[in-house]
C-alpha positions as CSV (number, residue, x, y, z in Angstrom):
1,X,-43.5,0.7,11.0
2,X,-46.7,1.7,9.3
3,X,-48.4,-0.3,6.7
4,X,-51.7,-0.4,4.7
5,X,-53.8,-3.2,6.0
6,X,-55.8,-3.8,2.5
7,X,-52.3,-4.4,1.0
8,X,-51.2,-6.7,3.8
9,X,-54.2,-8.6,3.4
10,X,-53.9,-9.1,-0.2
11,X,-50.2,-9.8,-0.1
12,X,-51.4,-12.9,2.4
13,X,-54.6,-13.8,-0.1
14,X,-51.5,-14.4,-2.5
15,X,-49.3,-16.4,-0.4
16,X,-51.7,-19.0,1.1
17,X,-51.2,-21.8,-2.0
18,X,-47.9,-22.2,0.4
19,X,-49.5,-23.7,3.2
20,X,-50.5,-26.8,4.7
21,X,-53.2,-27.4,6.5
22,X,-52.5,-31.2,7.6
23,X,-51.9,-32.1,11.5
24,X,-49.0,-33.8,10.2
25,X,-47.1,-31.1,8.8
26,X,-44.4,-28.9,10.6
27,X,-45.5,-25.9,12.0
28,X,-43.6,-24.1,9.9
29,X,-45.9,-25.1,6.6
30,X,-48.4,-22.7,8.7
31,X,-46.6,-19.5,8.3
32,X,-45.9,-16.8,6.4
33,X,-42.6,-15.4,6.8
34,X,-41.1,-11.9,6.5
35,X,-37.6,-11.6,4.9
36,X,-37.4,-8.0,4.8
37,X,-38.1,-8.1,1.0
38,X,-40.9,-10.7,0.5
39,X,-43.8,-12.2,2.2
40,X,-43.5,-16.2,2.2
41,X,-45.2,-19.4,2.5
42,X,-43.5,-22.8,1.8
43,X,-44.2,-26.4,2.6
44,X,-42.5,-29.3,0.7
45,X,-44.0,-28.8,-2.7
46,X,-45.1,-25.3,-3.1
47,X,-43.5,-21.9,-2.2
48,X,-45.1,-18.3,-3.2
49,X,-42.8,-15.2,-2.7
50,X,-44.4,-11.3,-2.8
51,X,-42.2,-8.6,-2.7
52,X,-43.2,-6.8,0.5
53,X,-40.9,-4.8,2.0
54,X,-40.9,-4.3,6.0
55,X,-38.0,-3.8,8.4
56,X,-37.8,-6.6,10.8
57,X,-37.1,-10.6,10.0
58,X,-39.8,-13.0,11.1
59,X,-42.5,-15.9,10.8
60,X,-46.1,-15.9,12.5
61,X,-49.0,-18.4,12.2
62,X,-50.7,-17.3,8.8
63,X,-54.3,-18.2,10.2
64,X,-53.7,-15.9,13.2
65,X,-52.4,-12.8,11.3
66,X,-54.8,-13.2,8.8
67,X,-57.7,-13.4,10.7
68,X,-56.2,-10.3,12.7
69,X,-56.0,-8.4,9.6
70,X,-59.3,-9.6,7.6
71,X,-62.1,-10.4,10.3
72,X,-62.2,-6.7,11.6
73,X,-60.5,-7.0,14.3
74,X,-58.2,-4.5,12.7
75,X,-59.8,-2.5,10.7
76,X,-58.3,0.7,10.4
77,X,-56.4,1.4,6.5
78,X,-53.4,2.0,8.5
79,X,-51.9,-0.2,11.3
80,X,-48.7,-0.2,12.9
81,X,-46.8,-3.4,13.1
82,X,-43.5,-4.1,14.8
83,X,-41.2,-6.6,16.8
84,X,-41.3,-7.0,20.4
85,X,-39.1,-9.8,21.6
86,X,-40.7,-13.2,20.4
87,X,-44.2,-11.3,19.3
88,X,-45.3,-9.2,16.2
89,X,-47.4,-6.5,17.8
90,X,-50.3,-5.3,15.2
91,X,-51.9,-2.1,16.4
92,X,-54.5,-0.3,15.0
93,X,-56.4,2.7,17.0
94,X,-57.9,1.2,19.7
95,X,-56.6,-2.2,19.1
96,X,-53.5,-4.2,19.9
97,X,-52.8,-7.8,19.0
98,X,-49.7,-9.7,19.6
99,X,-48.7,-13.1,18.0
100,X,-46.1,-15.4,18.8
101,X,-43.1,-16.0,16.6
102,X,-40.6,-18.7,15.6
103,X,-36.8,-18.1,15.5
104,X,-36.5,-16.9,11.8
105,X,-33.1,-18.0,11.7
106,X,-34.2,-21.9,11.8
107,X,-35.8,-21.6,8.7
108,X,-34.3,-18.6,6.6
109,X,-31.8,-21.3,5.0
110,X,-34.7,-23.4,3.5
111,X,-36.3,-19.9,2.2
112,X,-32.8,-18.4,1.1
113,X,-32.6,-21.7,-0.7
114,X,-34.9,-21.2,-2.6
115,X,-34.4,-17.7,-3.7
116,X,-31.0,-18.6,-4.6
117,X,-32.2,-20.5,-7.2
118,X,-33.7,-17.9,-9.1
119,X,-31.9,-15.9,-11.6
120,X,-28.8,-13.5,-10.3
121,X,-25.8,-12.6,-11.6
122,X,-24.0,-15.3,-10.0
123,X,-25.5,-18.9,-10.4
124,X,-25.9,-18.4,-14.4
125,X,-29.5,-19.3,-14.1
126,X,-32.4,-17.5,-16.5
127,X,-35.9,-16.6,-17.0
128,X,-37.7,-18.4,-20.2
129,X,-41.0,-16.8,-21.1
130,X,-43.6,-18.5,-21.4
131,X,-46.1,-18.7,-24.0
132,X,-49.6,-16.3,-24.0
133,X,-51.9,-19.5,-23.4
134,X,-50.0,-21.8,-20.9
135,X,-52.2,-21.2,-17.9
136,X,-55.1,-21.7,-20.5
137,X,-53.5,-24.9,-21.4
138,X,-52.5,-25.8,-17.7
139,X,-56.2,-25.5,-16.8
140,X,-57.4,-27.2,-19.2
141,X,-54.9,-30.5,-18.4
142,X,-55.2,-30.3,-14.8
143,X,-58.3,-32.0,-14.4
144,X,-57.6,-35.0,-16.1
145,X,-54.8,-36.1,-13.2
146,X,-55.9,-38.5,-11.0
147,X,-56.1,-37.1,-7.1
148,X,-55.1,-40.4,-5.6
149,X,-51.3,-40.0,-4.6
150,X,-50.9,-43.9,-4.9
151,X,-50.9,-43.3,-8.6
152,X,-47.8,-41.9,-8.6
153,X,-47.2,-40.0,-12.8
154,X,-51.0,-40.4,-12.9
155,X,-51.7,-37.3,-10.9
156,X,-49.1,-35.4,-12.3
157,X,-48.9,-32.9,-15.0
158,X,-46.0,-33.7,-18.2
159,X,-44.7,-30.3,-19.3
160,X,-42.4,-29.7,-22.2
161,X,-41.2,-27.3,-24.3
162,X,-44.0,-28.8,-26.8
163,X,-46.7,-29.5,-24.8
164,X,-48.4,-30.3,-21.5
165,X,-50.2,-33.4,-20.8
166,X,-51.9,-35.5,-18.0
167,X,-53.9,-38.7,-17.4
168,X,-55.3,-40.4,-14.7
169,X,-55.4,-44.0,-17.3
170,X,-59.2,-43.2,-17.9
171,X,-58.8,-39.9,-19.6
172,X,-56.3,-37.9,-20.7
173,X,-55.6,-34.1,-21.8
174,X,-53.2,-32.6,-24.5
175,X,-52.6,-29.2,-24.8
176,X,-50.3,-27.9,-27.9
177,X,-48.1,-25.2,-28.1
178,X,-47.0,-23.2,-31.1
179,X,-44.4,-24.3,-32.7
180,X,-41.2,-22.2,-31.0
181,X,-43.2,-21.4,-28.5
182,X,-40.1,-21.5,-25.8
183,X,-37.7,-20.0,-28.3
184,X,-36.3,-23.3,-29.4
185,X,-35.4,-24.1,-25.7
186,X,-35.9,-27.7,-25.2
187,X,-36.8,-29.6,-21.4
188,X,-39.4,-31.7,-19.8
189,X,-40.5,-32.3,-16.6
190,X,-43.4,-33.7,-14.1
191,X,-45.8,-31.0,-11.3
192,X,-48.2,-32.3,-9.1
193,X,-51.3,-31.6,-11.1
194,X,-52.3,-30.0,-7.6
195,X,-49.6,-27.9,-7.6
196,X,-50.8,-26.8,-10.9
197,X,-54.8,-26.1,-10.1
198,X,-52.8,-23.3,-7.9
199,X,-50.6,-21.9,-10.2
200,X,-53.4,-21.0,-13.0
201,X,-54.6,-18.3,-10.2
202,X,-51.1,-16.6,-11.3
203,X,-50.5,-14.4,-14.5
204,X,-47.2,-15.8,-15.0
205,X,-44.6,-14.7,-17.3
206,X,-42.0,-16.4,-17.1
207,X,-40.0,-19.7,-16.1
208,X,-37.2,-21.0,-14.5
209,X,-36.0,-24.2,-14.1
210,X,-33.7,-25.3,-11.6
211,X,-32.7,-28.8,-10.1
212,X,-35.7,-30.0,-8.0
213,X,-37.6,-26.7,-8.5
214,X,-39.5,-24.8,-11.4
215,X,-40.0,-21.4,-10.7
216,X,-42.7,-19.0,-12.3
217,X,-43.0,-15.6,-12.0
218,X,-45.7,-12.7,-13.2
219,X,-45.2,-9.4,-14.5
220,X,-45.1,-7.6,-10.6
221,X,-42.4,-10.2,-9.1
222,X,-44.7,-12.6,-7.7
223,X,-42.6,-16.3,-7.5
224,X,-44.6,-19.4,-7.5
225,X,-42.4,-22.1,-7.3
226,X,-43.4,-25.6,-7.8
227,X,-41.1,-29.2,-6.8
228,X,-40.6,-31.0,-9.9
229,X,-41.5,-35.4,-9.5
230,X,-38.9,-37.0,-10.1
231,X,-38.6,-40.5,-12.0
232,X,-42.0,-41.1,-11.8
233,X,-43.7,-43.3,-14.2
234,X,-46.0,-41.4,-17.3
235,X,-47.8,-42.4,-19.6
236,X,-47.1,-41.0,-22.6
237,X,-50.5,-41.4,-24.6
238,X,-50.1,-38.5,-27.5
239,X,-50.0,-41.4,-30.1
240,X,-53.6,-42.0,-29.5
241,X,-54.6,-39.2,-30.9
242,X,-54.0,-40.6,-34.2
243,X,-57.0,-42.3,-33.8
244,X,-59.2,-39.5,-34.0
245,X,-58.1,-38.6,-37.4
246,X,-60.0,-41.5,-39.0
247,X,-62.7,-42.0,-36.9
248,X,-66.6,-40.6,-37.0
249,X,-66.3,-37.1,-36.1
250,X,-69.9,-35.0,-34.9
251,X,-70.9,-32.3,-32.6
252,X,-72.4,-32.7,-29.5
253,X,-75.4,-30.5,-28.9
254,X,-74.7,-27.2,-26.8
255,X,-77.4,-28.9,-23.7
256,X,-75.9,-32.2,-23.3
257,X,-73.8,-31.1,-21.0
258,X,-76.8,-29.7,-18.7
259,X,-78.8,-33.0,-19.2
260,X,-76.4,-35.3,-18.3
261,X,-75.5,-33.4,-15.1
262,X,-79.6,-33.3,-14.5
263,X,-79.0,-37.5,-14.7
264,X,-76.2,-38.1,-11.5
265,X,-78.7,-38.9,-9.0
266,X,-79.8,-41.7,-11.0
267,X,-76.3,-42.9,-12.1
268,X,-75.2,-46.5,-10.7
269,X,-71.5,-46.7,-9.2
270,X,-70.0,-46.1,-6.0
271,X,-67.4,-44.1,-7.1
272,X,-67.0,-41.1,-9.6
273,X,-64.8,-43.2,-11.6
274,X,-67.5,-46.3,-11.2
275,X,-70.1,-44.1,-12.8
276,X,-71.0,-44.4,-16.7
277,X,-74.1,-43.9,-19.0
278,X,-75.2,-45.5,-21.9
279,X,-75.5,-43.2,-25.2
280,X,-77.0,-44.0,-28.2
281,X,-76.8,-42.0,-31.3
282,X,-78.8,-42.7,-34.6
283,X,-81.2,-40.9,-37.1
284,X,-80.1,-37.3,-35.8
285,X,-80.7,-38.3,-32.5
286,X,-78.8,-39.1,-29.4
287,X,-80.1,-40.7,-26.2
288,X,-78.7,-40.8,-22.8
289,X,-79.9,-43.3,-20.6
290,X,-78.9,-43.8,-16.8
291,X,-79.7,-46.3,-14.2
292,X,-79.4,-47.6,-10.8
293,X,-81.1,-50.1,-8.4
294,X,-83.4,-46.9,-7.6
295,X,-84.3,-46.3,-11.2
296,X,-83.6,-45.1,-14.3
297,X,-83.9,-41.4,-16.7
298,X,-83.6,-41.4,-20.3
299,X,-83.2,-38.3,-22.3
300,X,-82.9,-37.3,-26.4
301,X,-81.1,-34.5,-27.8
302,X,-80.9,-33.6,-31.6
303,X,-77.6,-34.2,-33.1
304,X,-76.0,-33.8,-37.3
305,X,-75.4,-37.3,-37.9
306,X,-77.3,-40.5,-39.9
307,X,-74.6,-42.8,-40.6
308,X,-74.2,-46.5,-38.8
309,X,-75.9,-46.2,-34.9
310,X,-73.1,-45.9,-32.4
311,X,-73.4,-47.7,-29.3
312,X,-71.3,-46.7,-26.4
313,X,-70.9,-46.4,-21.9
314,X,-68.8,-43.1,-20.8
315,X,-68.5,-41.7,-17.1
316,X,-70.7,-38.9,-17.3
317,X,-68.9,-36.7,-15.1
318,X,-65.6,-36.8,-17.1
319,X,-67.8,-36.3,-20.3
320,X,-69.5,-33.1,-18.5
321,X,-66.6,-31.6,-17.3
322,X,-64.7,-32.0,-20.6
323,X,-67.8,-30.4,-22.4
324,X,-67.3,-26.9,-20.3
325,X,-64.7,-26.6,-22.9
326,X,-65.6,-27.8,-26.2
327,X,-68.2,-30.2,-27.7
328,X,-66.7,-31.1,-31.1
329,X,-66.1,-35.4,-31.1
330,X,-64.4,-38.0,-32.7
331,X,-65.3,-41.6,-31.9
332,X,-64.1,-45.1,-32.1
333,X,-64.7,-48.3,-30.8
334,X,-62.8,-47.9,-27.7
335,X,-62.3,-43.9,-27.4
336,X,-63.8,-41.0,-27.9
337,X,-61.6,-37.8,-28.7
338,X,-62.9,-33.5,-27.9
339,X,-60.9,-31.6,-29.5
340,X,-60.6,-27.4,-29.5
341,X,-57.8,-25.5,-31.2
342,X,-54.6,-26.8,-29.5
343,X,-57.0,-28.8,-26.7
344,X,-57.6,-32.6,-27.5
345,X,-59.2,-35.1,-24.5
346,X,-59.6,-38.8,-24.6
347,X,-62.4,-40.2,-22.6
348,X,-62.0,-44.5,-22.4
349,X,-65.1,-46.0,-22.9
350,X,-66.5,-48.4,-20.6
351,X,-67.7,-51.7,-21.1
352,X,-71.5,-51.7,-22.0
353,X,-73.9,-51.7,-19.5
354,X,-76.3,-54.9,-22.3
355,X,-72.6,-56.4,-22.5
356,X,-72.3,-56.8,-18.5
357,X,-75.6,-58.5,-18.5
358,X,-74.5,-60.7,-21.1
């Protein structure tokens, strides 16, 4: 049959959050598979479906077609592409390319599987829609999991029907819906906040959520379906938000961000989460200072504020990213709170460089 390449190799752009790139995974978790009706990739925690009709059943290695299709090897607008025993023959003009196959029978269960579970008029099961800003809020709690797997809740992502939080126990993001934001429908679950940093890419619609599966899907049919984490342990921090409601609230100046990003070679700590500077803000001013056994940089912004000095050690990395988004604070003894609309973070503060000495 004839196809257009550009939309072949936009249809595989879309599908690659569904593949694994690990030795260790099954060769499967490599390709991309053609039902007749969808292009898709699936591994044991993510599965993306594209509704891409061709007449033949069958699974090649995603790196091989791709490449075939993107790095001009075929690079006619129109290519022919059929079955020829155990190969997918791709032709184009003056150019012929044949990739091997698996027997698509081995696996269409697992991908059937998970098509079943999305709404038909026999299981019962439904789409929810989902609200205008919950990939906005996704992003925006993402980055506060923790990326070591070890950690188990910590690097996952809490959704409800009233919010979405995440933490890695050093920071922590909430993200607020309106109220009846889900129409009333009530549930809660745990992502793989990794699982989510792929699923923002998507305009989704729409949700579904089935047993071990929540399924999400945009306006022109495209499924990203993510495995739920089961029984893991999360910390549920939104109670410490109350803090912020009675502690000293200020703005950071628009360039702090900037400066303290211009102060990470000079930042002790072997780790990102090792890393901290000392701030200091009193009189309308506020000074960063970082050091290291190679040196140290110390630098002063202007900032609204003239009460009691405040003293206090946060990672500077955490505190730049949050400050992409929004550079309104609240800060205690222990905490310090950024907060934007229906965005609050939490950044723990770290014990004091002078108090270490001590």
């Amino acid at each position: 049959m004839k196809l257009n390449r550009a939309q072949l190799e936009v249809a595989l752009s879309k599908v690659k959050p569904g593949l694994e790139s690990g030795k260790e995974y099954q060769e499967q978790m490599k390709h991309v598979f053609f039902d007749g009706e969808d292009i898709a990739t699936y591994n044991d925690h993510i599965a993306v479906l594209i509704p891409f009709k061709v007449d033949f059943k069958t699974s090649v290695r995603f790196e091989d077609l791709y490449k075939a299709i993107h790095d001009s090897l075929l690079n006619h607008e129109e290519i022919d592409i059929y079955m020829d025993k155990d190969q997918l023959i791709i032709k184009s003009n003056d150019t012929k390319v044949g990739l091997a196959t698996i027997d698509f029978e081995k696996i269409d269960d697992t991908l059937q599987g998970i098509k079943d579970q999305l709404p038909n008029d026999e299981n019962g099961a439904k789409w929810l829609p989902v609200p205008e800003d919950f990939t906005v809020g996704l992003g925006l709690c993402v980055f506060a999991a923790s990326t070591n797997m070890m950690l188990k809740g910590f690097t996952c992502v809490r959704i409800t029907n009233e919010d979405l939080m995440a933490s890695d126990n050093h920071r922590g993001s909430l993200f607020t819906f309106e109220k009846d934001a889900f129409n009333k429908e009530k549930f809660e679950f745990l992502i793989q906040a990794e699982d989510g940093k792929e699923l923002v890419k998507f305009p989704i619609v729409e949700m579904c959520i089935s047993d071990k599966w929540c399924h999400f899907i945009t306006d022109d049919d495209i499924v990203f379906s993510t495995k739920l984490v089961g029984n893991e342990e999360f910390l549920n921090f939104s109670a410490v938000f109350k803090e912020a409601e009675s502690a000293t609230k200020l703005e950071f100046p628009v360039s702090l961000k900037d400066k303290i990003e211009k102060m990470l070679f000079l930042t002790a700590g072997d780790t990102q989460l090792d890393k901290f500077i000392d701030m200091e803000i009193v009189d309308n001013t506020l000074t960063c200072k970082a050091s290291s056994e190679r040196g140290w940089v110390e630098q002063t912004v202007d900032v609204d504020y003239s009460g009691e000095k405040i003293v206090l050690c946060l990672n500077p990395i955490f505190l730049s990213q949050v400050l992409s988004e929004t550079t309104t604070v609240s800060i205690t003894e222990k905490r310090s709170f950024l907060h934007a609309g229906n965005f609050q973070h939490v950044l723990m503060h770290k014990e004091h460089a002078k108090d270490k000495e001590d």
